[in-house]
C-alpha positions in Angstrom: -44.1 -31.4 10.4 -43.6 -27.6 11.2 -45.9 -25.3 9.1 -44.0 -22.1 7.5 -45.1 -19.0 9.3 -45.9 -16.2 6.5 -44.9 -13.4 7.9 -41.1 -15.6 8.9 -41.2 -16.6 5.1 -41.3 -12.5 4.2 -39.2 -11.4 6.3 -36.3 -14.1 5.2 -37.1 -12.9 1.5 -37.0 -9.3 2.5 -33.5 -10.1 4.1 -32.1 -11.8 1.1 -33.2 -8.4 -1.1 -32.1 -6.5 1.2 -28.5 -8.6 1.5 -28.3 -8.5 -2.1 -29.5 -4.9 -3.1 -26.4 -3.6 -0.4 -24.0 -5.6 -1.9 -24.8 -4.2 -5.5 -24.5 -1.1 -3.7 -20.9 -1.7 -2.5 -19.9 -2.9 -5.9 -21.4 0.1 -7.9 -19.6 3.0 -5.1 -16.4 0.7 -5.2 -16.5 1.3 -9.3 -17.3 4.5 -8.8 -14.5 5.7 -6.1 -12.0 3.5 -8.9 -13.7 5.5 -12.1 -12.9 9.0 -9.9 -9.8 8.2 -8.9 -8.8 7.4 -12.3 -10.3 11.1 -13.6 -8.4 13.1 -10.8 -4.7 11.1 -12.0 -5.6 11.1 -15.4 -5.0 14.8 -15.9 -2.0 14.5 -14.1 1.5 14.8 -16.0 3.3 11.4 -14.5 6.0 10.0 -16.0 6.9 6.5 -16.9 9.2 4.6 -14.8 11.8 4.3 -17.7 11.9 8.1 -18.8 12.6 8.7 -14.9 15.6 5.9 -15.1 16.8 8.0 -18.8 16.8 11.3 -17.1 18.4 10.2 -14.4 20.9 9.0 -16.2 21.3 12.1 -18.5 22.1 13.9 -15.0 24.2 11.8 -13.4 26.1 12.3 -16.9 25.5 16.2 -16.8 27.2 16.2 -13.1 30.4 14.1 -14.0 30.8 16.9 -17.0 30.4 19.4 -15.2 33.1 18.1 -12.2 35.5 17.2 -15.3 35.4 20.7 -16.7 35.7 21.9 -13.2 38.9 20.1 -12.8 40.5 21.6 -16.1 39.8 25.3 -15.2 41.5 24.6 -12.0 43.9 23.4 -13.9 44.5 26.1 -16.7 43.9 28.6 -14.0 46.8 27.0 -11.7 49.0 27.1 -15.0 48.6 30.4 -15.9 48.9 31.9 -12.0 52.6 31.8 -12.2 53.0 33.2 -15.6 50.5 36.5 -14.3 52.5 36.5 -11.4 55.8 36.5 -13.2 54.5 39.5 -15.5 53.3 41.7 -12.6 56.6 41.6 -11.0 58.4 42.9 -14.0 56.2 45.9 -13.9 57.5 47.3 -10.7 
């Protein structure tokens, strides 16, 4: 039968504190990096995934407007260069 040396005995207790006090450690900075990270976004003006998607879509809208109208003052201006054309000619 093998007697328990103190002083082993001690040391494997100190060990286990030791063990168990770091990994409360690890757990308590993990929360605490988590709890900061959350601050520094929190002030932050993000938006939401689906008022990204509406915007976009209200742009994409806005563009095809804009190209449309485009399109008809090409078209009212083409229509109404002969006519200026005509008149300045009649001024000579």
């Amino acid at each position: 039968m093998q007697s328990e040396n103190p002083i082993f005995a001690d040391f494997a207790k100190l060990l286990n504190s030791a063990a168990g006090t770091i990994a409360g450690m690890g757990r308590e900075a993990g929360e605490t990096a988590r709890e900061k990270v959350r601050e520094a976004f929190g002030g932050m003006d993000f938006v939401s995934r689906e008022e990204f998607d509406a915007v976009k879509d209200m742009a994409a809208a806005a563009r095809e407007e804009v190209e449309s109208l485009k399109d008809r003052i090409a078209a009212l201006e083409a229509a109404a260069a002969p006519k200026a054309a005509g008149g300045a000619k009649t001024s000579d």
